[in-house]
LUMPADO-999277 format. One record per residue (C-alpha): residue in one letter; x, y, z. Coordinates in steps of 0.001 Angstrom, whole numbers, plus 500000, padded with zeros to 6 digits. Layout:
N
AXYZ
...
***
This chain:
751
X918645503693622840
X918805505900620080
X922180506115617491
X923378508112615148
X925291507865612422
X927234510825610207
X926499509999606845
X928377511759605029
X931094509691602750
X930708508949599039
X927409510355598015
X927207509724593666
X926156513396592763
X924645514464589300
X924278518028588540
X921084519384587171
X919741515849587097
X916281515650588579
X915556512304587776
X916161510005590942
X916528506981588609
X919524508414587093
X923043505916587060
X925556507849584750
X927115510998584665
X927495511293588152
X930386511702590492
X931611510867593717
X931537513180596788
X931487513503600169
X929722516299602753
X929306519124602921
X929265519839599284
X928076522739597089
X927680522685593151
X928509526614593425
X932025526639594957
X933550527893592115
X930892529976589840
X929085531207592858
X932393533313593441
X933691534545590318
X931276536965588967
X929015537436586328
X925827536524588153
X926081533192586241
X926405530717588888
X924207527543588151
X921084527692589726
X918483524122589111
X917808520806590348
X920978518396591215
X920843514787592354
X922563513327595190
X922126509281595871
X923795506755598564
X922771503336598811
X922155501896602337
X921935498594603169
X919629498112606605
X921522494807608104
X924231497581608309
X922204499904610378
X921874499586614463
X918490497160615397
X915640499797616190
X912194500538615693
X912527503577613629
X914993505076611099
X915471509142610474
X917115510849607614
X918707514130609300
X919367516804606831
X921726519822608485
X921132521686605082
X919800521587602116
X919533524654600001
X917323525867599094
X914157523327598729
X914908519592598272
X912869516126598284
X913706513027599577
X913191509403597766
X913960506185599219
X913628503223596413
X912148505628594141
X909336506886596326
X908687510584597437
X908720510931601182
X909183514573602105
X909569518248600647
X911266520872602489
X912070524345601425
X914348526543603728
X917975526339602569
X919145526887606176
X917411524817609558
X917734520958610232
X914766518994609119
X913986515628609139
X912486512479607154
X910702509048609043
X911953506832606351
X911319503360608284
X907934502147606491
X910095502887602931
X912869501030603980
X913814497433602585
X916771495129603300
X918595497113600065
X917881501192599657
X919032503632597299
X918330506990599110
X917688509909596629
X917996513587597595
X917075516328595175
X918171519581595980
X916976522642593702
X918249526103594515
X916728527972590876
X914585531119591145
X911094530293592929
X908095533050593954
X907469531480597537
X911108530518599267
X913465532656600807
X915831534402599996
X915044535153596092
X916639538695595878
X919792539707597857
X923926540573598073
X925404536836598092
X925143533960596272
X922970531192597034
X924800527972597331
X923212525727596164
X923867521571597772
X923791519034600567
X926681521735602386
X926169520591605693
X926151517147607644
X923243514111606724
X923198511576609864
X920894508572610019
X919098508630613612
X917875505154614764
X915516505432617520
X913343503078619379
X908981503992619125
X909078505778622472
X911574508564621803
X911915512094621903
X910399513905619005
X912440513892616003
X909962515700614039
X909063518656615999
X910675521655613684
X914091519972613419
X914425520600617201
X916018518168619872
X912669517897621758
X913759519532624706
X913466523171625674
X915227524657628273
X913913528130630124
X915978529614632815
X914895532548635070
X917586533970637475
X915908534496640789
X918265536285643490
X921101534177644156
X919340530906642106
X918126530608639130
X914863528572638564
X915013526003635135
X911924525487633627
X912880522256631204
X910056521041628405
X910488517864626415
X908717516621622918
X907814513077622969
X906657510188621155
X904380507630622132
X905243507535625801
X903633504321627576
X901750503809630903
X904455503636633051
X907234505209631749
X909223508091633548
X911345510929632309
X914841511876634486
X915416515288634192
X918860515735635441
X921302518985635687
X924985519102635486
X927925521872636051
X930287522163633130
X932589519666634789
X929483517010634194
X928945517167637788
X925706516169638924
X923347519159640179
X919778518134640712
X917467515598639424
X913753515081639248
X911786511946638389
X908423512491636734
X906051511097633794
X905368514955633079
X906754516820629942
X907536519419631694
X909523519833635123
X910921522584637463
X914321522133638803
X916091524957641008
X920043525992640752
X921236527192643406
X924244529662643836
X924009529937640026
X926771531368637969
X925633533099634980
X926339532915631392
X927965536756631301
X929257537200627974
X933165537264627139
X933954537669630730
X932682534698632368
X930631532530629350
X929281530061632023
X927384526643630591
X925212524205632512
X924152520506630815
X920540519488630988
X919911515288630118
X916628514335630078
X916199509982629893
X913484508576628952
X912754505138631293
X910594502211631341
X910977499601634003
X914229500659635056
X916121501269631318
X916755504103629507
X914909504013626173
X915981507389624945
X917964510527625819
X918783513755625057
X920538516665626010
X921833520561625441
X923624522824627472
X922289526266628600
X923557529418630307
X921346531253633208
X921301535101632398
X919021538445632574
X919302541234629847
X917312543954628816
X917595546570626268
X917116550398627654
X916826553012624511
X919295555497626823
X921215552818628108
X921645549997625393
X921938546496626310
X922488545669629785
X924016541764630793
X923318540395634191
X921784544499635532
X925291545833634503
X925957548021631303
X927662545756628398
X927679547436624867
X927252545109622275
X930003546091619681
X930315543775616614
X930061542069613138
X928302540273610998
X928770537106609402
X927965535514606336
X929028531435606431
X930819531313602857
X934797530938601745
X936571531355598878
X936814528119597058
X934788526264599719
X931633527998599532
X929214527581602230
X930494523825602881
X932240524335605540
X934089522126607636
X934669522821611884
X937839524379611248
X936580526779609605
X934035527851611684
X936829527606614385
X938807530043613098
X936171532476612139
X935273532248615860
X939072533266616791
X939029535856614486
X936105537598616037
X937251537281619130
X940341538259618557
X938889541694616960
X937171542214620564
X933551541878619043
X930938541286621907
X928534540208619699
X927855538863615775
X924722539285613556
X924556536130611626
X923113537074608590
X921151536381606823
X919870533255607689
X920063530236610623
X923884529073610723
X925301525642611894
X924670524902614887
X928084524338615757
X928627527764615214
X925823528874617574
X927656526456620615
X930773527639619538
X929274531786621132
X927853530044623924
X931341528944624792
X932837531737623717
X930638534298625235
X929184536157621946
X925799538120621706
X924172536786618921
X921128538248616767
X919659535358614670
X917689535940611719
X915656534333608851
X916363535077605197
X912966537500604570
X915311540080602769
X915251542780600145
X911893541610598308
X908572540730599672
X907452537913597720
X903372537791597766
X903413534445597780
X906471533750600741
X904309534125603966
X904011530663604657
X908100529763604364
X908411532964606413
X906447530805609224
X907906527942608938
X911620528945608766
X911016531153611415
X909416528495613614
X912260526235612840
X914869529131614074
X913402529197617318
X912881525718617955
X916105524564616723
X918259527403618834
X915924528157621656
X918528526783624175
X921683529170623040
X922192531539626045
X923799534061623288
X920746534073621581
X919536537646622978
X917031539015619259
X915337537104616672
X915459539163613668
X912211539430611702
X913701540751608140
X916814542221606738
X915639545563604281
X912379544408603267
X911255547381602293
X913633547912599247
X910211548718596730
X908442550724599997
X906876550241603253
X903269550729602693
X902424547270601322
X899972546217603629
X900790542582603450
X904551543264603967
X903001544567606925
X900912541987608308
X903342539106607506
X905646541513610235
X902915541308612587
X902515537815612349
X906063536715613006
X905993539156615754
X903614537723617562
X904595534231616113
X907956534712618016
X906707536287621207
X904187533147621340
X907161530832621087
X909535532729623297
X908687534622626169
X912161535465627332
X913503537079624128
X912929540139622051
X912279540681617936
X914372543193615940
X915034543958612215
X917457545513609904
X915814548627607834
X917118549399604735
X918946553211604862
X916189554925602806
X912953553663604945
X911546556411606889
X911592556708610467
X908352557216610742
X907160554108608899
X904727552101610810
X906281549182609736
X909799550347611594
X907596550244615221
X906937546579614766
X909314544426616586
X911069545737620264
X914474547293618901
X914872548376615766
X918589548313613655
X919005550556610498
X921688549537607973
X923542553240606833
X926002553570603992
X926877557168604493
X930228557757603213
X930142554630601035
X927027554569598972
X926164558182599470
X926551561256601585
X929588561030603747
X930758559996606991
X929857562523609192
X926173561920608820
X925641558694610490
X925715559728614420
X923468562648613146
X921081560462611553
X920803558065614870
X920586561125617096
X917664562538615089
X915715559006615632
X916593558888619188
X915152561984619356
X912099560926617533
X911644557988619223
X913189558219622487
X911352555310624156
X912525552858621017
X915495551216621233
X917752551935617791
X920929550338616660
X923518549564613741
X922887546494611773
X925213547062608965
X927772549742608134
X931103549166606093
X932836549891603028
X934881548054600261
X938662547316600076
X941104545256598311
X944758545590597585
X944286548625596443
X946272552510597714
X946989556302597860
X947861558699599811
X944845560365599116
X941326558177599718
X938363559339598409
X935097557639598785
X934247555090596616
X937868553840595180
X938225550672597156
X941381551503598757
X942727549809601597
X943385553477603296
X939658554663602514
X938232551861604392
X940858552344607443
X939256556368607416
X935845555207606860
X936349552661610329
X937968555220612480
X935093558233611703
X932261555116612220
X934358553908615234
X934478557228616638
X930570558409615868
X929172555256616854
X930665553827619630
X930486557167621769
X926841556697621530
X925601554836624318
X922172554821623821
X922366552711620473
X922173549001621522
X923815546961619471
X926662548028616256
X927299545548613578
X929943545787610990
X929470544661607136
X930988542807607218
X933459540459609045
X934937538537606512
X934642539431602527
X931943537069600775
X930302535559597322
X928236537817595709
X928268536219592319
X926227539272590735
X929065541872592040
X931743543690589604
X933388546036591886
X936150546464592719
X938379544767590527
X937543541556591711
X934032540281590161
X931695537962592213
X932848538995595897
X931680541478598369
X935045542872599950
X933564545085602699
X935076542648604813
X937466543290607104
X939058539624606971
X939835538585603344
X937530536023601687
X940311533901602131
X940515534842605916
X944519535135605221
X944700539114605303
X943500541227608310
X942726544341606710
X944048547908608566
X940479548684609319
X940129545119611321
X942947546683614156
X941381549974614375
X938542547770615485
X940826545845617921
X942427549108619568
X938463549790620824
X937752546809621670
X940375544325622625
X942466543985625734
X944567542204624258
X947891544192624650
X948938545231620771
X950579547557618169
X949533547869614737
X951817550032611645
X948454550459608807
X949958550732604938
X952322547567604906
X951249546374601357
X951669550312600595
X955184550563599777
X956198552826597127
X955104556138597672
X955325559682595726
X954409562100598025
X957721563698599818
X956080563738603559
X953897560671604517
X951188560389606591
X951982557186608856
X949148555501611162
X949429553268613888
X946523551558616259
X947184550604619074
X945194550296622451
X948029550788624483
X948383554388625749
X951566555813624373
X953140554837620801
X956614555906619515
X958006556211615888
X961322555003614728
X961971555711611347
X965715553960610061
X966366553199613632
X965610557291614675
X962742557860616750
X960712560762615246
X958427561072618757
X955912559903620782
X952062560418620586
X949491559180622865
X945577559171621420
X942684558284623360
X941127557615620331
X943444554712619991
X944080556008616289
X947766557956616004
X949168559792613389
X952858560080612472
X954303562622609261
X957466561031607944
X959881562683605297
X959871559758602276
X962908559600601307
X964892556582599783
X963693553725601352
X962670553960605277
X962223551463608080
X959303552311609658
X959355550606613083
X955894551636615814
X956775550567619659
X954215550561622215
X955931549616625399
X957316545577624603
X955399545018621629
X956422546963618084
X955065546293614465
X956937547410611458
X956923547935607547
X958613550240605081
X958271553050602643
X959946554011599248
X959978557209597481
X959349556898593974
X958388559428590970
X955659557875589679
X952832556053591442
X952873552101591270
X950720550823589192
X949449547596591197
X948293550015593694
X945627551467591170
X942330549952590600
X941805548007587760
X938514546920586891
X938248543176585883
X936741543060581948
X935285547137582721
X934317548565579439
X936824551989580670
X938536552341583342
X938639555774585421
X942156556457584945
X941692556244581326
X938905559051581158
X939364562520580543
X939064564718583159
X939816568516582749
X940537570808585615
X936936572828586505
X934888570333584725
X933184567326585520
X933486564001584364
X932520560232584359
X934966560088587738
X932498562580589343
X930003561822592252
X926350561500591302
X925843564088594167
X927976566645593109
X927149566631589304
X923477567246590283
X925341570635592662
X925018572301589227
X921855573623587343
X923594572045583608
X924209569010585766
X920603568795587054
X919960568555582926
X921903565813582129
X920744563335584720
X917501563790584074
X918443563096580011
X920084559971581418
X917631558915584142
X915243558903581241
X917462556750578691
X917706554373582290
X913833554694582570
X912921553415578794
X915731550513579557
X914216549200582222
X911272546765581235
X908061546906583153
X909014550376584230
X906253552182586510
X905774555789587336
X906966556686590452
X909326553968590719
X911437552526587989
X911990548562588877
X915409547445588577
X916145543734589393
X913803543909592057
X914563547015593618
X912748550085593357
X914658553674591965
X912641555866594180
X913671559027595512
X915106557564598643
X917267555115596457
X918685557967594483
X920005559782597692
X921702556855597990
X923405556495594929
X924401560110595409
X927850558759596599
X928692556808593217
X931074557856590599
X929422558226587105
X931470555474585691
X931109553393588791
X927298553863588347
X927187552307585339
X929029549357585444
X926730548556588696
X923521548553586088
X924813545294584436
X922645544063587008
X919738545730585919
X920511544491582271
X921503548096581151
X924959547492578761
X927001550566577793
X929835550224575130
X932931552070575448
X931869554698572689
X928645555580574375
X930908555739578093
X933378558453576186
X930040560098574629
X928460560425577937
X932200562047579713
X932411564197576609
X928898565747577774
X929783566200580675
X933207567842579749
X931199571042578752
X929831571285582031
X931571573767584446
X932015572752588630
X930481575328590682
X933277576786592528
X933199575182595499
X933803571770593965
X936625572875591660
***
């Protein structure tokens, strides 16, 4: 019978050491580990990025007797070879699927087992170019497998050997069950055997074929959060009467389709998929995680009332995946071909794409595999971008019959791109009211493609904004408040979910993430359009106007409780709630009762001294306080971390614009038209290997799609985003440049 061992403990690690021979310098740690825990999160776009050495010895008298001995390797990012005794056995690039090494002809009574992991800059593995950092290390589990020369296939994609296919017939549900394996003898039988969730014996059928048909009948199906319903499938591999080998994964039996009027439909009944996306990193941790940690990101979802999660961008741990079968999540999985088209990737495209599919073929919540996350980010007419599309399309539909493809387009592709009629449903990812234009644009802008393409089905991938610990009374786009990002939920919340026909929403993001190249905010290295702190400590305002759509979970929710001290002499106090009714006590006074069926409700309180602000809905209340002072706080004001100026400190006359200005509304005016175009040339002769049409900037292409875009940046905040394009400004040429623009007048309707 097979074994296997977690192997884990007290690995000697030497960073940016490629040499497997190496004996000092190195230090002692145990998995999952990351070299980037710490610089991959703390800006600067500096994190260390090369070969590092990991090395265990392993003694084989200490090892289970068997005929053959596998290296399992959870993760490895992002390419890594394996050595036993010094010799070379296997290369693997894909940072993200299981994969496996036959190590037994290497082995000798006493093994040192070598692992080099290198995560640096390549020109064929994916991800290269993209929002978060790429951890590099051994950050998920290594097991030794010990199995006997019959066995099922260890080295079939990383998968278990064992594929599981169940069609819902009427009141049964037929199980079409495939298995992978090695070196079977004359003679020997497979038991294909079915269980309830209880481990209750089903069915069973005896046969010496790979594949076998077994029926369920009376099924209950897997039907999302309402009844997520697992079966067990064991398959045992026998010869004269003992088991040799065995393995097993559960499975759920469900139908779904997605209708472009009707959006995705569980079991033949409506069930809109309303969710987030997830990235797999934490603040000090990295992407190491541990089970608890992936626990709790599981009860945070679900306690947000998400029915489904993109994981992005890449294939997550697998006990993540079983933890949404159990749970009942919709899941879109996806490979890391994002935000450049690499000439020279097609090939790890394949292969990690392969390995997605075999690896998580079995998850019930699996419903889309995503082909690519905004590809297109220097155009859509490369005609090998194009064919690599078609080939994992039909790659995927090859491999899986019973699912569909999808991918995220970047805001500025063109609907009618060929390239965006590729896979079944498409997902756009929209920034309007963040990056540029404003909120009211995105249900407009999903109407128009319904209307366009009525028979395809369309859907949110991303959409989200930034917030930290910052607040005013007053948000405006673009200043990272906590209350800008509560606005910018409820008008998304509102647009989007009243839309029926768009099959599947996705916030960006659940939880804030590493994104070492980042300076925004006031907090370098970090992505913050979460609404969960990196940390997962703080549930950000915007995460409960989320709840009050989505939750049943009976609860009241005052927004503004790190917003204390207040100027303003009335203040404008929201609760969420999905309860129907909410009333206001202010210093133990009620001040009346509003009901919303927009869940959102809206209070005006006189700020005066210091109130108790108390919201009841029915038993449940939630409650905070306000103080009136005469000048703002400064904590609440946005500070950027080592910022050459900072907008508070730039001058800003009445009528005239400024460095604090949108993009968009500086180019409103003829004088203002002028003085881009002066500095989109000085930004033109910066960038090096500059073409016309399309000025390259750390990958991405500054077309005119990309520009409408930036439309909803500040001047100043502009700027300090082009340290990632290499392009430094001093404080004197900031003040020079805000002088300029000083002299230029508003048109009236912006002053």
């Amino acid at each position: 019978m097979r074994n296997t061992i977690k192997w884990n403990d007290n690995w000697s690690f030497f960073k940016g050491v490629a040499d497997v021979s190496a004996k000092e310098g190195g230090e002692i740690v145990n998995l999952p580990h990351t070299w980037n825990a710490v610089d991959g999160q703390d800006g600067g776009n500096d994190y260390f990025r090369g070969s590092c050495l990991y090395t265990k010895k392993l003694n084989k008298a200490d090892l289970p007797a068997n005929d053959q001995y596998y290296l399992e390797i959870r993760g490895a990012n992002s390419s890594a070879d394996v050595y036993v005794n010094g010799k070379k056995l296997a290369h693997h690039d894909g940072g993200y699927s299981t994969w496996r090494v036959n190590m037994t002809e290497a082995l000798e009574e006493e093994n040192e087992i070598a692992i080099v992991v290198d995560n640096a800059p390549n020109d064929s593995v994916y991800p290269q170019m993209a929002d978060f950092t790429f951890y590099g290390g051994l950050y998920r589990d290594v097991n030794l497998i010990c199995v006997p020369n019959s066995h099922f296939d260890l080295d079939y994609y990383g998968g278990k050997g064992l594929m599981i296919t169940p069609s819902v017939n009427g009141g049964n549900a037929d199980v079409e069950v495939e298995v992978f394996v090695k070196d079977m003898v004359a003679g020997d039988e497979l038991v294909y055997t079915l269980y309830d969730h209880e481990e209750k014996e089903l069915v069973q059928v005896k046969s010496a074929d790979k594949k076998a048909s077994l029926t369920l009948e009376n099924v209950r199906l897997w039907n999302g959060r309402k009844d997520p319903y697992l079966y067990c499938c064991e398959v045992e591999l026998v010869r004269g009467g003992e088991v040799i080998d065995a393995v097993c994964s559960r499975f759920g039996c469900r139908t779904f389709e997605i209708d472009p009027e009707r959006g995705f439909i569980l079991n033949g009944e409506e069930y809109p998929l309303r969710g987030v996306s997830r990235h797999q990193d934490r603040w000090g941790i990295g992407n190491a995680l541990l089970p608890e940690h992936h626990d709790e990101d599981i009860d945070l979802i679900m306690e947000v009332g998400a029915t489904t999660i993109r994981l992005a961008h890449y294939q997550h741990d697998q006990y993540f995946y079983d933890l949404c079968d159990e749970k009942g999540l919709v899941l879109w999985a996806e490979i890391p071909y994002i935000s450049k088209h690499l000439p020279g990737g097609r090939e790890n495209t394949i292969s990690q794409m392969k390995e997605l599919v075999v690896q998580n073929y079995n998850h019930p919540s699996i419903v889309v595999w995503g082909l690519s996350n905004e590809i297109t980010m220097g155009g859509a007419q490369d005609p090998d971008l194009i064919e690599n599309h078609n080939i994992l399309n039909d790659l995927v539909h090859g491999m899986d019959k019973t699912r569909l493809t999808t991918m995220a387009c970047v805001s500025m592709c063109k609907m009618e791109e060929p390239y965006v009629q590729i896979p079944d449903v498409v997902s756009y990812n929209h920034y309007f009211g963040w990056y540029g234009g404003d909120t009211s644009m995105n249900g407009p802008w999903f109407d128009k493609f319904h209307a366009m393409f009525p028979n395809k089905p369309i859907g949110v991938s991303e959409y989200g904004c930034e917030a930290l610990n910052w607040h005013t009374s007053n948000p405006v786009q673009g200043d990272y408040t906590e209350e800008y990002q509560a606005y910018y939920h409820e008008e998304l919340i509102k647009q989007l979910f009243t839309r029926k026909y768009l099959w599947a929403t996705h916030v960006w993001n659940m939880f804030d993430f590493g994104a070492d190249a980042r300076a925004e905010g006031g907090e370098n290295g970090q992505n913050h359009k979460g609404l969960v702190t990196f940390d997962r400590k703080y549930k950000k305002d915007s995460f409960y106007a989320y709840k009050a759509w989505l939750s049943d979970e009976p609860f009241v929710h005052l927004c503004g409780k790190r917003y204390v001290d207040r100027v303003e002499d009335v203040t404008k106090v929201t609760v969420y709630s999905n309860q129907p009714e909410v009333e206001l006590f202010v210093n133990g006074q009620s001040i009346g009762k509003k009901q919303s069926p927009e869940h959102f409700f809206y209070f005006d309180v006189s700020n005066v001294g210091e109130s108790e602000i108390v919201a009841v809905a029915g038993d449940l209340k939630d409650e905070g306080k306000i103080r009136k002072v005469d000048e703002m706080n400064q904590d609440y004001i946005l500070k950027e971390k080592g910022a050459v100026l900072n907008w508070f400190d730039i001058d800003a006359p009445a009528g005239r614009y400024s460095l604090n200005d949108k993009m968009s509304d500086i180019m409103a005016s003829f004088r203002g038209k002028l003085w881009f175009a002066k500095m989109a040339l000085k930004i033109k002769k910066a960038l090096a290997g500059g073409k016309e049409g399309g000025k390259k900037a750390a990958g991405f292409e500054i077309n005119e799609g990309m520009m409408q875009m930036m439309g909803g940046f500040t001047v100043l905040r502009m700027t300090s985003l082009m340290g990632a394009m290499d392009i430094k400004w001093t404080k004197e040429e900031l003040l020079k440049l805000n002088k300029q623009l000083n002299r230029i007048r508003k048109p009236k309707k912006l002053r």
